[in-house]
N, C-alpha and C positions, 0 to 999 in steps of 0.2 A: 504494500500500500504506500504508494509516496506523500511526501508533506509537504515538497516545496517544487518551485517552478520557478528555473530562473529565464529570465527576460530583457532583452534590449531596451533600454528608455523608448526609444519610437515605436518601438510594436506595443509595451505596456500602453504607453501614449495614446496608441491605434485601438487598442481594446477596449481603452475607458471612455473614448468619444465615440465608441459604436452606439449607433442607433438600434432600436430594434426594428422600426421599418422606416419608410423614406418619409414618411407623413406623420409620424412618431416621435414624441418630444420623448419616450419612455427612453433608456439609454438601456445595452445589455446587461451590463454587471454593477445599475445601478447608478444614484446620481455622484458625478466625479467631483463635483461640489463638499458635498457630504462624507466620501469613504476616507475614513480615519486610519485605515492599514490597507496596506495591499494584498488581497482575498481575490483567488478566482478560482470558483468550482468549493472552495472550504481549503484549497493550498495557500499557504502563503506566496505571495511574490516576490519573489528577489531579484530588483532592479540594479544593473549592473552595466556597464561597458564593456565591461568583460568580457561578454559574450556577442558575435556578430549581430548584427540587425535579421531579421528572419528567421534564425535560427532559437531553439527552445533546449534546456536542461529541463528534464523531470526528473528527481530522483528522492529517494528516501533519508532521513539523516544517521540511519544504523548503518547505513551501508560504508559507511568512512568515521575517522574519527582526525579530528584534530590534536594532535600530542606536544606540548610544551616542555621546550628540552630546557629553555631560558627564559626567566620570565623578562617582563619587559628591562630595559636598563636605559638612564640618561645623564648622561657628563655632559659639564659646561667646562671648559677651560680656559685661559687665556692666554697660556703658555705656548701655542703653536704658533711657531714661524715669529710675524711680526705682529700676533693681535696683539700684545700691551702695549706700543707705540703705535698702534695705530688705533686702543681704545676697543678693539673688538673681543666677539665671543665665540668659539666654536662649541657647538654643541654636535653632541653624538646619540644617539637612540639606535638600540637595536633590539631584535627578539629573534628567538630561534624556533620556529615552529617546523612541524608537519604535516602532511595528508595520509595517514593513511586508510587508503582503501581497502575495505576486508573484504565488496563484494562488488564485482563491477559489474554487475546485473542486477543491482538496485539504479543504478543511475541508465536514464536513456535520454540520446539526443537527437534530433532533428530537425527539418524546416517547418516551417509556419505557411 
């Protein structure tokens, strides 16, 4: 059973100004005025760039886990190079994640 669907901003975009017919103020999936989350069908949407315009992610969230080897981490220094003559600040952030996928037949993709 999948829970989420992920989506190109323009095709999202496309699905929530569908009409239901040409003379029809009702819209498909409801007034885009009003929707407070992104729902279609009872999946969540996850609006993304990520992913090509046309094309669709469906898949389930057991099928992969996300595993943190690093948690987040941020330095500021002023030691590098010439920041303290010239008043600057480097900062650095990093995190060390991963995907792993336990089932690759929970996720399915394709076009729109």
């Amino acid at each position: 059973m999948p829970d989420f669907l992920v989506l190109n901003p323009a095709d999202w975009y496309s699905i929530e100004i569908r009409h239901v017919g040409t003379g029809d103020d009702r819209y498909v999936v409801g007034d885009p005025n009003t929707m407070m989350q992104n729902r279609l069908w009872g999946l969540r949407v996850v609006v993304t760039n990520s992913i090509a315009a046309g094309t669709f992610l469906l898949g389930t969230s057991f099928g992969a886990e996300i595993k943190d080897r690093q948690q987040a981490a941020v330095e500021a220094s002023r030691e590098d190079s010439t920041n303290f003559q010239k008043n600057m600040v480097t900062i650095r952030a990093e995190e060390r994640l991963t995907l792993v996928v336990y089932r690759t037949e929970a996720f399915i993709t394709g076009s729109l």
